[in-house]
FIKE-897431 format. One record per residue: x, y, z of N, C-alpha, C in turn; residue in three letters. Coordinates in steps of 0.2 Angstrom, whole numbers, padded with zeros to 4 digits, always signed. Layout:
REM residues N
XYZXYZXYZALA/...
END
This chain:
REM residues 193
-0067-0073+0170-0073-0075+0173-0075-0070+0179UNK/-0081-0068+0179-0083-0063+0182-0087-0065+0188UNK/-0082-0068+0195-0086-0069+0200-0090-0066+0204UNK/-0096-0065+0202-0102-0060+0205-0108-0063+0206UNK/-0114-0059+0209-0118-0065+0210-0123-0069+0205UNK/-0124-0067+0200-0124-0073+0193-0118-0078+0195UNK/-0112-0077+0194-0110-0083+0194-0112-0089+0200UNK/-0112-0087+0207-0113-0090+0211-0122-0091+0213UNK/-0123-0088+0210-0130-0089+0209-0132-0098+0205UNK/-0127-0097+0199-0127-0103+0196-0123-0107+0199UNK/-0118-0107+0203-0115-0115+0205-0120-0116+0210UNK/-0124-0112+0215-0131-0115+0220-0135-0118+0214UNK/-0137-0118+0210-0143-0119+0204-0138-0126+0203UNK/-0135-0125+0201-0132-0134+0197-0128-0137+0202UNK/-0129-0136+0209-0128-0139+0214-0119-0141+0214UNK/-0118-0135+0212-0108-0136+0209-0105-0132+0217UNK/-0106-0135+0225-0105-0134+0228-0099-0138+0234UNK/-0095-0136+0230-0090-0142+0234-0084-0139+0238UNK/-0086-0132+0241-0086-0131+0248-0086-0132+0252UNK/-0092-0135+0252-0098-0137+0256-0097-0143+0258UNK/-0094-0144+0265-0091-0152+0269-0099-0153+0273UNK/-0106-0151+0273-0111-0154+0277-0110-0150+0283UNK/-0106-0149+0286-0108-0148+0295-0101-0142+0298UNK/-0101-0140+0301-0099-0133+0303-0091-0138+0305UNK/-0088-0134+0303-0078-0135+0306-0076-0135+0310UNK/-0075-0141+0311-0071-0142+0318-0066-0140+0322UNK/-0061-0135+0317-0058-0129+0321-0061-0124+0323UNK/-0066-0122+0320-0070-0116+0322-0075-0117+0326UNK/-0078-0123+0327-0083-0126+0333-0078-0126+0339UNK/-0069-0128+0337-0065-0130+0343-0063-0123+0345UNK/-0065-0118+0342-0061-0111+0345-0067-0107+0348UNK/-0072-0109+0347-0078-0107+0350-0079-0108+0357UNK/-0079-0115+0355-0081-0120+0362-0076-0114+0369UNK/-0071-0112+0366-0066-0108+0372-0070-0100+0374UNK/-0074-0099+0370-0077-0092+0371-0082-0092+0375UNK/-0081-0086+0383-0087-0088+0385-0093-0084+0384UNK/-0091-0078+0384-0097-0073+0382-0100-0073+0375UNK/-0105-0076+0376-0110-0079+0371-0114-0068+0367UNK/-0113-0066+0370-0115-0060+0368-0114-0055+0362UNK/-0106-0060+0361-0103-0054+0357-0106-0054+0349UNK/-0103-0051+0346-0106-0050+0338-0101-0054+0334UNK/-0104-0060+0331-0101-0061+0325-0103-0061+0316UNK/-0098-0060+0312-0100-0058+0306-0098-0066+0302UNK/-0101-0071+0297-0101-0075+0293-0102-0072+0287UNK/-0097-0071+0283-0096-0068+0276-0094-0074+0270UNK/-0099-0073+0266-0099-0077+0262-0100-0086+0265UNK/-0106-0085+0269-0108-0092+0271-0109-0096+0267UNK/-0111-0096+0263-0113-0104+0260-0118-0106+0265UNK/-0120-0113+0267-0126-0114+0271-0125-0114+0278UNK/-0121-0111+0280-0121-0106+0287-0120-0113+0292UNK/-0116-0117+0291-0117-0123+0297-0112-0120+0306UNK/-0108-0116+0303-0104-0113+0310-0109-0108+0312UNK/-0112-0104+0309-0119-0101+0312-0125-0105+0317UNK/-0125-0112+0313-0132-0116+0316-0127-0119+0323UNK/-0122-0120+0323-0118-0125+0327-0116-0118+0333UNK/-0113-0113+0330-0114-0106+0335-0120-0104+0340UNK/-0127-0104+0335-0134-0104+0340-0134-0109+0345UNK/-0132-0114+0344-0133-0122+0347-0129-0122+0353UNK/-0125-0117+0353-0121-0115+0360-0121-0109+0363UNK/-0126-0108+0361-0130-0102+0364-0128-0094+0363UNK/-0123-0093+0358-0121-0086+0356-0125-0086+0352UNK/-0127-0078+0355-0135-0073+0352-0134-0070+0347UNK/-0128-0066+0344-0128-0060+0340-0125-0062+0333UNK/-0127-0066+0328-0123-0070+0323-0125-0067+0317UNK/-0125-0064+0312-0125-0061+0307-0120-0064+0299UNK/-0126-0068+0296-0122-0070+0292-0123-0067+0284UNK/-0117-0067+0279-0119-0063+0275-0116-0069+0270UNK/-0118-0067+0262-0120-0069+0254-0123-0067+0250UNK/-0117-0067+0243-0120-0062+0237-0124-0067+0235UNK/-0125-0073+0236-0129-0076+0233-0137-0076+0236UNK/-0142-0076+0230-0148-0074+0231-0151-0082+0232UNK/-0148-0085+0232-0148-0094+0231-0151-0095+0236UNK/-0139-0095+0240-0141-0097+0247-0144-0093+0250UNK/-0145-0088+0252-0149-0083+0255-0155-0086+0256UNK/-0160-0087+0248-0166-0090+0252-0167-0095+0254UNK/-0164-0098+0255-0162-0106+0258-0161-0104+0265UNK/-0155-0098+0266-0153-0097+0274-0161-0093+0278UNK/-0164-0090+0274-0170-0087+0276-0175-0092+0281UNK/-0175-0097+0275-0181-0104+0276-0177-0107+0283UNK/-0170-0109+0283-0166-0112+0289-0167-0110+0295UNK/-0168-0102+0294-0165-0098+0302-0173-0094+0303UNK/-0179-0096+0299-0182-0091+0300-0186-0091+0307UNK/-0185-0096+0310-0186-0096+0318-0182-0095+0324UNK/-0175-0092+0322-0170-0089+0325-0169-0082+0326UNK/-0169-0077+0328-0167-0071+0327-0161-0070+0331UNK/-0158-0074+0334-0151-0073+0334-0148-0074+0329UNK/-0151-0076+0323-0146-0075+0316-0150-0069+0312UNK/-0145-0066+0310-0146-0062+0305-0144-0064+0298UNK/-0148-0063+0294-0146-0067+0288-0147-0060+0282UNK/-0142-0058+0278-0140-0053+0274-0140-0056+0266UNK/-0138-0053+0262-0140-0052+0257-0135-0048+0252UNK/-0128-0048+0253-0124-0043+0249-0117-0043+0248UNK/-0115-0038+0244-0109-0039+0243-0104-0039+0249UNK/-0099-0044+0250-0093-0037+0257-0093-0034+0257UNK/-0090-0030+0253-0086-0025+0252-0090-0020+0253UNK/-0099-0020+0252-0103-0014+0252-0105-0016+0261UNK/-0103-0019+0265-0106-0023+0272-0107-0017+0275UNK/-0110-0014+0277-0107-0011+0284-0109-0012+0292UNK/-0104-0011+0297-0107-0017+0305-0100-0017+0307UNK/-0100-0017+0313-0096-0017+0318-0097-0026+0321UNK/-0091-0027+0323-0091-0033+0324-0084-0037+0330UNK/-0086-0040+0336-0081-0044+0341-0078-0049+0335UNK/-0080-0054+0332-0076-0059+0328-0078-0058+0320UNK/-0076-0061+0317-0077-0061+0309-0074-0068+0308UNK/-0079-0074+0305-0075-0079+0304-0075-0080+0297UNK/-0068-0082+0294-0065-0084+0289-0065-0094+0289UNK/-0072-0096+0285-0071-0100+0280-0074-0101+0273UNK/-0069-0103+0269-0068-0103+0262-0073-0100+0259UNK/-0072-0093+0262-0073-0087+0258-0066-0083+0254UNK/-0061-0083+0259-0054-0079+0257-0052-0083+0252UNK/-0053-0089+0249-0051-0093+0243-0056-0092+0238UNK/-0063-0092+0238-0067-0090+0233-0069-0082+0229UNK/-0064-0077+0232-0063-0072+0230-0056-0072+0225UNK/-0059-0069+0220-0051-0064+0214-0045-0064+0220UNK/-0038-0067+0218-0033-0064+0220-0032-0058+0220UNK/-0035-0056+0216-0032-0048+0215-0037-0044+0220UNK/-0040-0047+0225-0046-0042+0230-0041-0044+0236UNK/-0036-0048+0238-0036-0049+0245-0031-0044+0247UNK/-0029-0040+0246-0028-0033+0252-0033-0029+0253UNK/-0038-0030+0250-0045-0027+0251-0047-0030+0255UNK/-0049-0036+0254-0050-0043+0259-0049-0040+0268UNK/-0044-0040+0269-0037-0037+0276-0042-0030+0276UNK/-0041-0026+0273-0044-0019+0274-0049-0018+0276UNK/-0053-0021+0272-0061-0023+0275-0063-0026+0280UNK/-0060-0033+0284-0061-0037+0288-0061-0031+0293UNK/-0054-0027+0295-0053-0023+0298-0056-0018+0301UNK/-0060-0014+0295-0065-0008+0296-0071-0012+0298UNK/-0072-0018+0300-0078-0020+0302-0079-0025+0306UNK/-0072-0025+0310-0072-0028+0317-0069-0020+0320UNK/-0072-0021+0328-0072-0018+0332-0067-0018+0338UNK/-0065-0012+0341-0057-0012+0342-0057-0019+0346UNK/-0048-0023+0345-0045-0029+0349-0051-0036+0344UNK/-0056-0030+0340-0058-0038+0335-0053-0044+0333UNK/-0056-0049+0332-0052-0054+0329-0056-0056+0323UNK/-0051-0058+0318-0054-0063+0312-0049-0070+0315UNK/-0054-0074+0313-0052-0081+0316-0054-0086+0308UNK/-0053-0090+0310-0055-0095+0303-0049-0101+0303UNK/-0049-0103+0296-0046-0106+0291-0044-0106+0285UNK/-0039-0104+0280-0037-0103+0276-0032-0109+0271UNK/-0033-0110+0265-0030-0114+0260-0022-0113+0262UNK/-0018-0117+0263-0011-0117+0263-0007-0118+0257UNK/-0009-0119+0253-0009-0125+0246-0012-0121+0239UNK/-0006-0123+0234-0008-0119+0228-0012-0124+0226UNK/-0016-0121+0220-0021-0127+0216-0018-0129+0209UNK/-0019-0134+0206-0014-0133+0197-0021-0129+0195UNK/-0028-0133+0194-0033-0129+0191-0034-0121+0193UNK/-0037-0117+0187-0038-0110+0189-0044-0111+0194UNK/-0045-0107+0199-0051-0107+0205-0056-0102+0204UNK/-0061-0101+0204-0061-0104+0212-0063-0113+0215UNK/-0060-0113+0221-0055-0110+0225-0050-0107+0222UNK/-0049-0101+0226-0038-0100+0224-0033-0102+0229UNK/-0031-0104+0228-0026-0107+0234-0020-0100+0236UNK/-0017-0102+0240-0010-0100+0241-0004-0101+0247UNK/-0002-0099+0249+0002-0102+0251+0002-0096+0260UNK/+0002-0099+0265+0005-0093+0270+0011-0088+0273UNK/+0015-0089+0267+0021-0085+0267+0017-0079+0261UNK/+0012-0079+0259+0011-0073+0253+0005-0069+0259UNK/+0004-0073+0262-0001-0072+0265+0000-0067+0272UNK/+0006-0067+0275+0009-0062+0279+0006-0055+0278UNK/+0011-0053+0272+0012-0045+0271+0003-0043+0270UNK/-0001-0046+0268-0009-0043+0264-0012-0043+0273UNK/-0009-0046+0276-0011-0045+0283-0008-0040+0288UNK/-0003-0040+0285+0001-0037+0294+0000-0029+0295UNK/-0002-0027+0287-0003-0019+0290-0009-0017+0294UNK/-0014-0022+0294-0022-0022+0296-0022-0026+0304UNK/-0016-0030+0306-0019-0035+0312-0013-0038+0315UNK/-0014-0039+0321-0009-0042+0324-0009-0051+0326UNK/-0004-0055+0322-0004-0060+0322-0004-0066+0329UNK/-0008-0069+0330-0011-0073+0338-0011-0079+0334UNK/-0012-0082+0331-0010-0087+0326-0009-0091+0319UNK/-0007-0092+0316-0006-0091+0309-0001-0098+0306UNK/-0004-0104+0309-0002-0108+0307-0004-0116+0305UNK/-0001-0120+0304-0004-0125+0300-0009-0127+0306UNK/-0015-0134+0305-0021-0134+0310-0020-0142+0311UNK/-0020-0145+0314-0021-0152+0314-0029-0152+0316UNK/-0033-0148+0316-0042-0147+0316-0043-0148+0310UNK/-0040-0150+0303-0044-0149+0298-0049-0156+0298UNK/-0055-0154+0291-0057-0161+0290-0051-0165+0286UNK/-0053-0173+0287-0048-0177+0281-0046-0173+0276UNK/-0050-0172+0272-0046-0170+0265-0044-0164+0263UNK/-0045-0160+0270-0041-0155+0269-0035-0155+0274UNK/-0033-0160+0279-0027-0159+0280-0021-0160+0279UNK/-0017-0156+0283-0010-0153+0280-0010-0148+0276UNK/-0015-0145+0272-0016-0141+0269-0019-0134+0268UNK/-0021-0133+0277-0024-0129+0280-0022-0124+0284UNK/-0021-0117+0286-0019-0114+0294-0025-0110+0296UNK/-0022-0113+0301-0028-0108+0306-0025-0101+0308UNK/-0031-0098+0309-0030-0090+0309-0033-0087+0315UNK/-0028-0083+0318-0032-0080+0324-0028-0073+0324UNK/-0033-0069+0319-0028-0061+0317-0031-0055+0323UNK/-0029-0049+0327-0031-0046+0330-0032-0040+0328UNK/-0037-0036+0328-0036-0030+0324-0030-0024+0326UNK/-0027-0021+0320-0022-0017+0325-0026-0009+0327UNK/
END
């Protein structure tokens, strides 16, 4: 299965969006709410409908840049945010991204990529936070039995694809998640090294 933007072009088309919990996370609304410089830059990769972006502007942080290989969502985030220009709305692959950036938020984007991309994943988050950056998010704790996307895994594999890229400030299970995903969850708060 060749996840590109064809494919996810067509789960936005047959409405196969079940990532998609309605409204921005409540861990990453809760680790927000503590930040007070509204100025800094943040990158949202692989947003789906960008609800920690709309929840982000709504408390007054200016610099939000959110990205998607899908041409779906995109024109959907265009239509949502086009009277915003504190969001920037993109259009591309990560890996081709280029931007400097204070935070990078991880939600269930790092599950909807190939296993086989995440120490690219680490590499890349890196080269495009700015020094003392952080990736903050949420990440699956939990194997799946069905093949994914999602892909699950577990936070002991998840160590080593990070540690040579960031220094660990949190990395642990979240009693933030929503219902049906908790216990099944950690929170991340990585710091660029």
């Amino acid at each position: 299965m060749q996840l590109d933007k064809e494919f996810w072009n067509q789960r936005w088309q047959n409405g196969q969006t079940g990532w998609d919990i309605g409204y921005a996370s409540p861990a990453i609304v809760n680790y927000f709410n503590k930040i007070q410089d509204k100025d800094i830059s943040i990158l949202i990769p692989g947003c789906g409908n960008a609800y920690e972006a709309e929840a982000l502007r709504e408390k007054g942080f200016a610099d939000i840049t959110i990205l998607d290989i899908s041409d779906e969502a995109i024109a959907r985030l265009h239509k949502k945010f086009q009277d915003h220009d504190e969001i920037k709305v993109v259009c591309e692959n990560f890996f081709m991204h280029k931007g400097e950036y204070n935070f990078i938020i991880e939600q269930t984007f790092f599950c909807a990529l190939d296993p086989n991309l995440r120490k690219d994943y680490a590499k890349k988050m890196n080269e495009l936070l700015k020094p003392n950056g952080k990736l903050v998010g949420l990440m699956f704790d939990k194997k799946f039995e069905k093949a994914g996307p999602p892909f699950g895994g577990l936070r002991e594999e998840y160590i080593p694809i990070f540690y040579p890229y960031f220094d660990f400030i949190h990395f642990e299970k979240t009693s933030d998640s929503i219902p049906q995903r908790m216990g099944n969850e950690i929170f991340i708060e990585l710091q660029k090294k």
